[in-house]
ZAZA-595884 format. One line per 10 residues: number of its first residue (from 1); for each residue z, x, y of N, C-alpha, C. Coordinates in pm, 1 decimal, always signed. Last residue first. Layout:
NUM> Z,X,Y,Z,X,Y,Z,X,Y | ...
//
This chain:
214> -754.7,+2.0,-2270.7,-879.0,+57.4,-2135.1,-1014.2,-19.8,-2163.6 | -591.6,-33.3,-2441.2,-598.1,-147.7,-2317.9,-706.2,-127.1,-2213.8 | -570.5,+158.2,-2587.5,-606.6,+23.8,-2682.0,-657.3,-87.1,-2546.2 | -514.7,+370.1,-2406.4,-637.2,+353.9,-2447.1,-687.3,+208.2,-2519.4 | -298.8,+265.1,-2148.9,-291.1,+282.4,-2279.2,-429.0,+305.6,-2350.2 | -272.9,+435.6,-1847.9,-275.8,+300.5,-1936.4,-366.0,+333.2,-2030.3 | -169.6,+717.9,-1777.0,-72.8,+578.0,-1800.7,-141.3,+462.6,-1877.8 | -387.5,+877.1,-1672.0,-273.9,+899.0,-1781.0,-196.9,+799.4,-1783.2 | -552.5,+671.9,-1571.2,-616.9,+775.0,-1681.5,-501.7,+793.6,-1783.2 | -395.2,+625.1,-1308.8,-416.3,+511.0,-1442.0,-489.0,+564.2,-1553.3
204> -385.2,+862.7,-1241.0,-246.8,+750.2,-1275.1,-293.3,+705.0,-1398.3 | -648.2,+862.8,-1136.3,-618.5,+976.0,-1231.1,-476.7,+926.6,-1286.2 | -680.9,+689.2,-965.5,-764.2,+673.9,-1068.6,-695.4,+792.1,-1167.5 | -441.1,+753.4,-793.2,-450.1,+633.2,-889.3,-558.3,+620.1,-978.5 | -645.0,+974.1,-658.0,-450.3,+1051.9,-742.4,-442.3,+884.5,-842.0 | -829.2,+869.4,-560.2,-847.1,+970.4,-662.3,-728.7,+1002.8,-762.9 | -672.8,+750.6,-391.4,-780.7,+660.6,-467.2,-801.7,+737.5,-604.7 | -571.0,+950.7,-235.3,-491.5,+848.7,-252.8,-580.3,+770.7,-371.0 | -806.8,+1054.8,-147.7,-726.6,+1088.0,-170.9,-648.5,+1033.0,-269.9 | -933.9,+828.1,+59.5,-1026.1,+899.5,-87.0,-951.2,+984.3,-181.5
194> -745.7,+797.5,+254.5,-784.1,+697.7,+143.4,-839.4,+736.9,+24.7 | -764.8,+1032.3,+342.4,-662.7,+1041.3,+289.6,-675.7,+939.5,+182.3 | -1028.0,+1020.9,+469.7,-1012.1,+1145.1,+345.4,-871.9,+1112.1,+239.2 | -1004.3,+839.6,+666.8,-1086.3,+821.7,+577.4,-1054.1,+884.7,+398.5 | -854.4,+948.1,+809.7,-770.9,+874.8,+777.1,-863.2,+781.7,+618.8 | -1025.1,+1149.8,+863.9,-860.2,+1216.6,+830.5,-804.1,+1124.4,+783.7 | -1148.8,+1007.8,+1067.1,-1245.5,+1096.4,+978.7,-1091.8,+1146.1,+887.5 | -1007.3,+890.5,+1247.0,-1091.3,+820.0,+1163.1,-1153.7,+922.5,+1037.3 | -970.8,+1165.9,+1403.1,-836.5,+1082.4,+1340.5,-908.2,+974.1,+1261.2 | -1190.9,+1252.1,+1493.7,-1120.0,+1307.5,+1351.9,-986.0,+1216.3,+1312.9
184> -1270.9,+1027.1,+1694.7,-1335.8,+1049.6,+1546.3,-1252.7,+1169.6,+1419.1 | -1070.6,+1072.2,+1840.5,-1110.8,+939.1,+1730.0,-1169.4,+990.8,+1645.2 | -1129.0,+1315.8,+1951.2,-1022.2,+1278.9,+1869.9,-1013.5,+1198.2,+1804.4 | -1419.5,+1328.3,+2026.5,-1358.6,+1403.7,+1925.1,-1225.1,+1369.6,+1843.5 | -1415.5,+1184.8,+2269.7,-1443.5,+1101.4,+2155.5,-1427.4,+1161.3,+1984.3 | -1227.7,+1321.3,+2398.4,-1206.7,+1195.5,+2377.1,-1243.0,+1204.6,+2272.9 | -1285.1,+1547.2,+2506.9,-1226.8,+1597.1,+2378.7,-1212.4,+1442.1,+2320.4 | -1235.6,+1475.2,+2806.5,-1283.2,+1562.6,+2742.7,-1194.2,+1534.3,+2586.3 | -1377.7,+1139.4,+2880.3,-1284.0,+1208.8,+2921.9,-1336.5,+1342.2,+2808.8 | -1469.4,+917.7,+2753.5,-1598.9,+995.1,+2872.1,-1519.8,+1133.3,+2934.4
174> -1230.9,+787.3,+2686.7,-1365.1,+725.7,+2637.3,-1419.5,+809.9,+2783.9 | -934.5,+724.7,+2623.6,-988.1,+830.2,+2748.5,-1103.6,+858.1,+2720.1 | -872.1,+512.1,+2444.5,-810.5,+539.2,+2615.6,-900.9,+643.0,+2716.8 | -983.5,+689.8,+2237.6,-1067.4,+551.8,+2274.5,-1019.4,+505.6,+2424.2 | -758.3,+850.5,+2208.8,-895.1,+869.9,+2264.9,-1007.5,+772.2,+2303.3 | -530.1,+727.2,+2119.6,-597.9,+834.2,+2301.5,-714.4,+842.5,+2331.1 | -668.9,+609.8,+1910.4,-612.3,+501.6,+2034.0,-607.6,+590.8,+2177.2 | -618.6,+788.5,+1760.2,-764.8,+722.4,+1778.7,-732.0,+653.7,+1872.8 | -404.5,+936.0,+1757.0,-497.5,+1017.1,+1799.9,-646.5,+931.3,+1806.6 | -269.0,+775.3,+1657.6,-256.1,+809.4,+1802.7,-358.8,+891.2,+1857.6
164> -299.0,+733.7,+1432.9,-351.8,+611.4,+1517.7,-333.0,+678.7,+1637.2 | -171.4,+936.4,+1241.7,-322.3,+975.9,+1318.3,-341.6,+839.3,+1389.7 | +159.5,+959.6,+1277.7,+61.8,+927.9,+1229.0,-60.8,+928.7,+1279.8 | +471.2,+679.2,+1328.9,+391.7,+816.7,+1319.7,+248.7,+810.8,+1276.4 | +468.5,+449.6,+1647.6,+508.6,+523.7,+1526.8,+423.1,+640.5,+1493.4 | +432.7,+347.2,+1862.7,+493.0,+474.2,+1917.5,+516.2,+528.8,+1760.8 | +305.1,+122.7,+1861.0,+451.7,+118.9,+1894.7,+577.0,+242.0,+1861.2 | +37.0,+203.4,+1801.6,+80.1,+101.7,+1952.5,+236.4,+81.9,+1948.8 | +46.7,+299.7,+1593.2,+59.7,+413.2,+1755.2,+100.5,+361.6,+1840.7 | +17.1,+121.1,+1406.8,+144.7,+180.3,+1444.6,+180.1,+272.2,+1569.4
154> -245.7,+168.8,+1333.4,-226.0,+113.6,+1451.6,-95.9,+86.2,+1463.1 | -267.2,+295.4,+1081.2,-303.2,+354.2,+1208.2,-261.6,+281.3,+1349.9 | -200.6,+171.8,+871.4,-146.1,+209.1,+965.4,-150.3,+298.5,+1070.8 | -448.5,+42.9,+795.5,-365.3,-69.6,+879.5,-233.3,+23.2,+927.2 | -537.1,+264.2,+625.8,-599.1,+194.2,+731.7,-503.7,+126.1,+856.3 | -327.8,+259.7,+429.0,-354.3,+371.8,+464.7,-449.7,+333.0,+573.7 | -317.7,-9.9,+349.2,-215.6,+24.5,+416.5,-239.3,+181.4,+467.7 | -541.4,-30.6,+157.8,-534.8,-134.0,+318.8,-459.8,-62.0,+365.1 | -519.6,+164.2,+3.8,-648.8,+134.7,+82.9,-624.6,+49.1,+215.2 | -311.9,+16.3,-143.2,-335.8,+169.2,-91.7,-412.4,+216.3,-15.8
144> -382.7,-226.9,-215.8,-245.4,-212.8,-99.9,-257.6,-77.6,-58.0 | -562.0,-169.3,-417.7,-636.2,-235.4,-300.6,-514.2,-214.1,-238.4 | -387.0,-21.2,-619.0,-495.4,+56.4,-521.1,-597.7,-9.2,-415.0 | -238.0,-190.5,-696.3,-170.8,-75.3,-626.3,-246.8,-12.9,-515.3 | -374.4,-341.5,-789.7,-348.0,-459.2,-684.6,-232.6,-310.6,-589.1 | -468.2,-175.1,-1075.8,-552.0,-234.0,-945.7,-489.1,-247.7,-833.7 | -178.1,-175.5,-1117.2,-243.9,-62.5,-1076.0,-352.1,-119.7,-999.4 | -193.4,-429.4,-1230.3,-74.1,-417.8,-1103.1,-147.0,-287.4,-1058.4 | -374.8,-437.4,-1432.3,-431.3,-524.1,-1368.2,-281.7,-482.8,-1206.4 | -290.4,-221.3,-1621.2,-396.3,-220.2,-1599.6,-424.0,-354.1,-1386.6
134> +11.5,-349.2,-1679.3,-14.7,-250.0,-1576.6,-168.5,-228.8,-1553.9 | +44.4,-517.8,-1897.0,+27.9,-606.1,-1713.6,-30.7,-447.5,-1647.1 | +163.2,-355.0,-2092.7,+11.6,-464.0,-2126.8,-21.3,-484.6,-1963.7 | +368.2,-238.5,-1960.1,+257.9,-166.4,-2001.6,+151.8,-272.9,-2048.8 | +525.5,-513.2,-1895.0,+501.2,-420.5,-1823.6,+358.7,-350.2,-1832.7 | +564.6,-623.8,-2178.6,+439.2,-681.0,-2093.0,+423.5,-636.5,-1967.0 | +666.1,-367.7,-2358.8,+563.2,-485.0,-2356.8,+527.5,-537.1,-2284.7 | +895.1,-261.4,-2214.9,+849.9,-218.9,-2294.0,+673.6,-309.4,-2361.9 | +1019.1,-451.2,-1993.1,+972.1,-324.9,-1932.0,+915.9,-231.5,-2099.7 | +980.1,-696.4,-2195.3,+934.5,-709.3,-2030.6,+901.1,-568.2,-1963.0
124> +1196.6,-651.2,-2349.7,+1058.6,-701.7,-2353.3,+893.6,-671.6,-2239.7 | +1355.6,-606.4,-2213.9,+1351.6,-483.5,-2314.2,+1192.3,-514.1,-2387.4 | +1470.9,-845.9,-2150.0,+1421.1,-745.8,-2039.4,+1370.9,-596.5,-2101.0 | +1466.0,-985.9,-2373.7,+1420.7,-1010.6,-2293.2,+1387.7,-938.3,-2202.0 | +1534.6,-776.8,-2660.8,+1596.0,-834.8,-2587.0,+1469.1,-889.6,-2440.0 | +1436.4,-765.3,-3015.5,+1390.0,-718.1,-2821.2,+1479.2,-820.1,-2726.5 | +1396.2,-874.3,-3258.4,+1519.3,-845.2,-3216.1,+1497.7,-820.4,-3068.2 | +1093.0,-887.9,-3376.6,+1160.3,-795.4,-3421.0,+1333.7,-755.6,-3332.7 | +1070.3,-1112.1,-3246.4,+1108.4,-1148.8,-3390.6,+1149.8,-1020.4,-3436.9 | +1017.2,-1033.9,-2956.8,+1170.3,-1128.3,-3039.6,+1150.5,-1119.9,-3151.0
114> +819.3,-969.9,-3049.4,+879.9,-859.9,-2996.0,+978.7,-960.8,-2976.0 | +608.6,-1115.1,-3127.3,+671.1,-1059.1,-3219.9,+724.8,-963.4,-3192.3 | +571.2,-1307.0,-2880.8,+683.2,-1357.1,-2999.9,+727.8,-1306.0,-3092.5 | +446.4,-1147.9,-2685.2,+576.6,-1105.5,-2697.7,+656.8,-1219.7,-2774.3 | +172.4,-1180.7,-2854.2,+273.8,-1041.5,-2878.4,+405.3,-1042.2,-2823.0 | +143.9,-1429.3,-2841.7,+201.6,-1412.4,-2932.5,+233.9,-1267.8,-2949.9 | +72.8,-1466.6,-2555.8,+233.1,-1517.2,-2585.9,+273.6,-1477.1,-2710.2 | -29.4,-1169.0,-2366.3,-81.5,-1301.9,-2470.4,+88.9,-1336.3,-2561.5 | +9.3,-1190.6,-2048.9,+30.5,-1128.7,-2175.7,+27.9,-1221.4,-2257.3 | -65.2,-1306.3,-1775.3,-193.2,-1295.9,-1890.6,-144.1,-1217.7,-2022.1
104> +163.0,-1286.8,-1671.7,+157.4,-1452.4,-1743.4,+35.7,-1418.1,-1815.9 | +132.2,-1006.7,-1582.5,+248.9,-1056.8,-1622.9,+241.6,-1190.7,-1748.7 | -100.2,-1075.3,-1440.7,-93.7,-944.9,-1529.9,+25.2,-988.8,-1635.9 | +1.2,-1224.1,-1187.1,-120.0,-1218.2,-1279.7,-91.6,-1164.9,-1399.3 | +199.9,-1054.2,-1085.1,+208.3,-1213.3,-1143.4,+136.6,-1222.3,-1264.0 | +76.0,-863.0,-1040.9,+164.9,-846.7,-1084.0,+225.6,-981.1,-1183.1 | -90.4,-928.2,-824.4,-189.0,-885.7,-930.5,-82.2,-912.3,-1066.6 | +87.8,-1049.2,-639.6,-26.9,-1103.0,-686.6,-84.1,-1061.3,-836.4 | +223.8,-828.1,-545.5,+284.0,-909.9,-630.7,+208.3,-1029.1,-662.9 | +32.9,-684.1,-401.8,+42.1,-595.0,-561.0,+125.0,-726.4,-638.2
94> -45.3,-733.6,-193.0,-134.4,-729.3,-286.9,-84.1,-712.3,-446.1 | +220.6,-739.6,-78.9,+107.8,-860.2,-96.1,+58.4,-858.2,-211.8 | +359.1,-500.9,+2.5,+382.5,-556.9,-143.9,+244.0,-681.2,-161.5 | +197.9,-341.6,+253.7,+197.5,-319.0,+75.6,+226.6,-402.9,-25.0 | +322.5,-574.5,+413.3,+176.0,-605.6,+359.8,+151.0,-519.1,+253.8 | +577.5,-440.9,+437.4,+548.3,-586.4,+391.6,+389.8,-607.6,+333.7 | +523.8,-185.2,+457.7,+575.7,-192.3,+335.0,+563.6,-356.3,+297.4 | +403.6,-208.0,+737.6,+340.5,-176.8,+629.7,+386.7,-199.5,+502.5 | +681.5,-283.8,+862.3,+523.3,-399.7,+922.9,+473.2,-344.1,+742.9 | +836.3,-84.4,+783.5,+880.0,-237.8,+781.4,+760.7,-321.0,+769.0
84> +737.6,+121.5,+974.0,+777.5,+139.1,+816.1,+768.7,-11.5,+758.8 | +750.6,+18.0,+1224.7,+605.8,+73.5,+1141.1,+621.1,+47.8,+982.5 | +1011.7,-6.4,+1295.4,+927.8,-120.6,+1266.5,+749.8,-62.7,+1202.6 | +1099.8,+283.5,+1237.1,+1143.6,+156.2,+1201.9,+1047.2,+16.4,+1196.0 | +970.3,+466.3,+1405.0,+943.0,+434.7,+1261.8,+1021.5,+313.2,+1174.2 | +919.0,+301.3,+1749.8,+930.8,+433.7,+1648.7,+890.6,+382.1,+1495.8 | +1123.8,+58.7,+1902.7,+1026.0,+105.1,+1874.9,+1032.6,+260.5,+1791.4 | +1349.5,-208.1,+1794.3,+1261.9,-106.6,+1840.2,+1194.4,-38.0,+1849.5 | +1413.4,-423.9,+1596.8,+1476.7,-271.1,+1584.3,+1410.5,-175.3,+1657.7 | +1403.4,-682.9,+1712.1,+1532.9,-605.2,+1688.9,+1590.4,-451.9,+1619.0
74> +1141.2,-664.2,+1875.5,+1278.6,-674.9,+1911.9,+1389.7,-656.5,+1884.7 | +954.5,-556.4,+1663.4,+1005.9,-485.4,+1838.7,+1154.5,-493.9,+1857.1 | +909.5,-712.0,+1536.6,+978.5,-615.3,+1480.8,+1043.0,-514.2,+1572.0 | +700.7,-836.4,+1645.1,+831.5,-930.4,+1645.6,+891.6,-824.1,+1599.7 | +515.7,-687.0,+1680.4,+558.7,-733.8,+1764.1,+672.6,-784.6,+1787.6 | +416.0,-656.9,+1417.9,+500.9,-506.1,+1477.7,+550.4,-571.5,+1612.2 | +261.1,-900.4,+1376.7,+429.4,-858.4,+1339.3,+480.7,-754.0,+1401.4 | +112.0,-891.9,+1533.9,+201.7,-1011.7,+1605.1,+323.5,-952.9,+1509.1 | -34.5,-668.8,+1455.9,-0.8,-643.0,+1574.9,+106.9,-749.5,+1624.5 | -125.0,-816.9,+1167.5,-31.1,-664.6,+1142.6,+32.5,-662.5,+1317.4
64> -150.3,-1177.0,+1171.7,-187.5,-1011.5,+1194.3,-64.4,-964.0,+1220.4 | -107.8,-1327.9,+817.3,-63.2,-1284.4,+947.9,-107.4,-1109.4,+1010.6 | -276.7,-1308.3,+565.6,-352.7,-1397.4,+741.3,-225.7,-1340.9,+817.7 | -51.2,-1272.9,+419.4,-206.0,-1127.4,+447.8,-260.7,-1182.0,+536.0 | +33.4,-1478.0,+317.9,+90.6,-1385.1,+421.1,+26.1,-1302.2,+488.6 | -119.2,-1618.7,+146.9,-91.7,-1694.3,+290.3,-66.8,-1564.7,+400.7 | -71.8,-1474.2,-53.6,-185.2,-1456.8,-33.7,-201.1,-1523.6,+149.3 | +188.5,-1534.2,-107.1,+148.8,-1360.5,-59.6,+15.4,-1406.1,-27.9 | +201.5,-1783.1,-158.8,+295.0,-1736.4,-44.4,+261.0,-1619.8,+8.0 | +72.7,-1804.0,-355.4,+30.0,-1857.6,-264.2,+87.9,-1815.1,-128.6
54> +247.6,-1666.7,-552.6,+74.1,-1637.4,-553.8,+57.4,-1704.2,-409.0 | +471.8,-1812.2,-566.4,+483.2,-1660.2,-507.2,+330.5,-1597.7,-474.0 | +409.9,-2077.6,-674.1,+490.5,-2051.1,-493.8,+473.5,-1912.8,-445.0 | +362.0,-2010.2,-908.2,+220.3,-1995.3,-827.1,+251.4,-2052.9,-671.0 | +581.5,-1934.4,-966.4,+477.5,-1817.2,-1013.6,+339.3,-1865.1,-887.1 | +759.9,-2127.4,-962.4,+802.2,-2037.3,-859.2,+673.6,-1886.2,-834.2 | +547.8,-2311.5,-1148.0,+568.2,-2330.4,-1052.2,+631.0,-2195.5,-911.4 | +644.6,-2151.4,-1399.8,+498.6,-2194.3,-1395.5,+511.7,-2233.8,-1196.6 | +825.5,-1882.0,-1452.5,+899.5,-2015.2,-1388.9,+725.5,-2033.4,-1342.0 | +773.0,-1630.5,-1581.3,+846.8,-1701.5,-1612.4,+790.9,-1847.5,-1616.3
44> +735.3,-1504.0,-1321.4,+646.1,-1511.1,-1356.5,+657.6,-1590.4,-1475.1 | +1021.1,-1411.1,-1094.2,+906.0,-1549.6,-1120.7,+775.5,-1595.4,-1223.7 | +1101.1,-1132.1,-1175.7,+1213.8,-1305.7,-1202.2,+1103.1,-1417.1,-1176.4 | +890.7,-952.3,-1166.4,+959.6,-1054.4,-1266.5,+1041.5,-1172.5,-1295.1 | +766.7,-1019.0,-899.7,+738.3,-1056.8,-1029.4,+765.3,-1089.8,-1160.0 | +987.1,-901.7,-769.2,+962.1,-1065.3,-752.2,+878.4,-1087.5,-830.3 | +953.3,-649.9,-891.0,+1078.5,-659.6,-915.1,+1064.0,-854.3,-894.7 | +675.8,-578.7,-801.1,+699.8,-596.2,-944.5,+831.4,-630.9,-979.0 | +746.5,-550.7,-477.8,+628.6,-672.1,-563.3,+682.2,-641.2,-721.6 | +907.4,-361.5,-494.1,+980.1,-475.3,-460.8,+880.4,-619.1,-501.5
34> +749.0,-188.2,-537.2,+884.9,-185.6,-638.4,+881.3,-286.2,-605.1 | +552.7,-181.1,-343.4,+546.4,-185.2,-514.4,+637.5,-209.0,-586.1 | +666.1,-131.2,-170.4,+642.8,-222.3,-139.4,+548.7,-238.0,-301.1 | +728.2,+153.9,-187.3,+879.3,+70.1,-158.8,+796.9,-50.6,-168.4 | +510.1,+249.5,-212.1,+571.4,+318.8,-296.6,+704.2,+192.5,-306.2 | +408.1,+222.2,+16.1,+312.1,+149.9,-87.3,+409.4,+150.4,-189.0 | +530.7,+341.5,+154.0,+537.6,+236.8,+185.7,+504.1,+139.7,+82.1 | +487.2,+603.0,+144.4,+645.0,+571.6,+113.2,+626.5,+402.7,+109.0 | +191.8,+674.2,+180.5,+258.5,+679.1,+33.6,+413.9,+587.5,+10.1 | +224.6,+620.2,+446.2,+171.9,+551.8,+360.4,+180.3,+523.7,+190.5
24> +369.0,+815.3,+564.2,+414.9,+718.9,+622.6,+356.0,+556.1,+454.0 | +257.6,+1057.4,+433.0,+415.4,+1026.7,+373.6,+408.4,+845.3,+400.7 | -7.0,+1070.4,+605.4,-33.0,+968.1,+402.9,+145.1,+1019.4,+401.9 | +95.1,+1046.6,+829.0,-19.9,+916.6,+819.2,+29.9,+940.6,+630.4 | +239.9,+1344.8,+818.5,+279.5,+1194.1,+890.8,+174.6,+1064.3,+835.2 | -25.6,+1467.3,+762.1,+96.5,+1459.1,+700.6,+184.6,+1336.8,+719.1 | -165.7,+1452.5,+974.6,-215.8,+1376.4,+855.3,-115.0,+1340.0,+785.2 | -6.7,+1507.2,+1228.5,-1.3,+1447.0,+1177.2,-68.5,+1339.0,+1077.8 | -22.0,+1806.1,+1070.0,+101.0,+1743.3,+1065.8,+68.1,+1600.9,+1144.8 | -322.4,+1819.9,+1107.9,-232.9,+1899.1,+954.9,-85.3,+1801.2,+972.5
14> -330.1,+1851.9,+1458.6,-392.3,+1749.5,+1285.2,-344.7,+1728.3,+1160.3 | -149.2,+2057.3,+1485.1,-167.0,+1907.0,+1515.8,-192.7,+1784.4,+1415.9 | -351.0,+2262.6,+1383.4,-187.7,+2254.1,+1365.4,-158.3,+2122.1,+1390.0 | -585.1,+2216.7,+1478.7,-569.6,+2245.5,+1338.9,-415.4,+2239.0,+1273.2 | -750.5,+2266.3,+1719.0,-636.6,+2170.2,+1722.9,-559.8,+2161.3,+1521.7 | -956.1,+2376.8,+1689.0,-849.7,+2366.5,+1846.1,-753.3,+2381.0,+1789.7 | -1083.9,+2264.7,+1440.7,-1042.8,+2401.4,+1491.5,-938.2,+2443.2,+1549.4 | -1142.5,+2053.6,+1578.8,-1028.9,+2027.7,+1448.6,-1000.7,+2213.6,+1473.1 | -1298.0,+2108.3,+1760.6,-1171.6,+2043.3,+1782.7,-1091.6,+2052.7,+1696.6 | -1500.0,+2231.2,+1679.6,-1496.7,+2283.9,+1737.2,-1285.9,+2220.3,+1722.0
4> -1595.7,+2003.0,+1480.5,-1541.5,+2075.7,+1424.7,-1483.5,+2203.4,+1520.4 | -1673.6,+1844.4,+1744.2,-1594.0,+1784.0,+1674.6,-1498.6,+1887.6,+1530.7 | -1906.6,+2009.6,+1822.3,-1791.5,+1992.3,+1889.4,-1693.1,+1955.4,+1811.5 | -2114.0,+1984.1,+1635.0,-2032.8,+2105.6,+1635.3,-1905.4,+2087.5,+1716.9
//
């Protein structure tokens, strides 16, 4: 009862900054999607720059999230700048993986009869093997959606926005009042948003990919 005692308390707080935690997360996934399907296309092409870009993202996801917000310190300081930055990098990971993928698994002879009917190359690409690839980039949307709604919680440590602060005070003030209440709703809030977020892409991909492809 305590713990709903708190959200109670504290109901204004919370509300804004859940708010803060899924913008911070939505914007990120959102900028770090574009920019995975945009290096997908110019590489997926090129057999070699395709599996430099597979290896390069998958390498990248071993760097920890705390040594980068670290280095991000220095030249743009602390707040939403380097939060924004740390997350939108590890958003794209996942997705210019899947993206690749998805991309080189279009079967070669549908887009030979999308030149033969005249298609220009990039007319190809965002009309044909876009919508064929999207089943498998939507996935690699909703594992980056999941991580990055997690992994930014710990943006608190450099003062950014968002419920990490409210798990990191409180784990600071462990026997103190209201402590262990606050972790736990800031875990419990950061949980909901994932389930959230999961629900709005399962329902994406309902209305977006194609029935012939489901």
């Amino acid at each position: 009862m305590q713990l709903w005692d708190y959200i109670g308390d504290n109901a204004r707080s919370l509300t804004f900054l859940t708010y803060q935690h899924a913008s911070l997360s939505f914007q990120t996934v959102l900028v770090g999607t574009l920019v995975a399907i945009a290096v997908a296309a110019l590489v997926y092409r090129l057999p070699l720059a395709a599996a430099l870009t597979l290896t390069s993202s998958r390498v990248a996801l071993t760097i920890p999230s705390l040594a980068l917000l670290a280095l991000l310190i220095v030249p743009f300081g602390l707040g939403v700048t380097p939060s924004f930055l740390m997350l939108a990098f590890f958003a794209m990971l996942p997705v210019i993986g899947n993206a690749v993928v998805g991309l080189r698994s279009v079967p070669p002879s549908v887009v030979e009869s999308a030149r033969g009917i005249g298609l220009s190359r990039w007319r190809i690409l965002f009309t044909v093997e876009l919508p064929i690839a999207w089943p498998v980039i939507l996935t690699g949307i909703r594992v980056s959606t999941q991580m990055i709604v997690g992994v930014a919680a710990i943006v608190a440590y450099v003062l950014g926005p968002g419920l990490g602060s409210l798990i990191f005070n409180g784990l600071a003030r462990l026997g103190g009042a209201n402590a262990l209440e606050s972790a736990l709703a800031g875990t419990v809030l950061i949980v909901i948003i994932a389930l959230v977020f999961d629900a709005l892409l399962v329902l994406l991909g309902r209305l977006t990919i194609s029935k012939g492809l489901s």
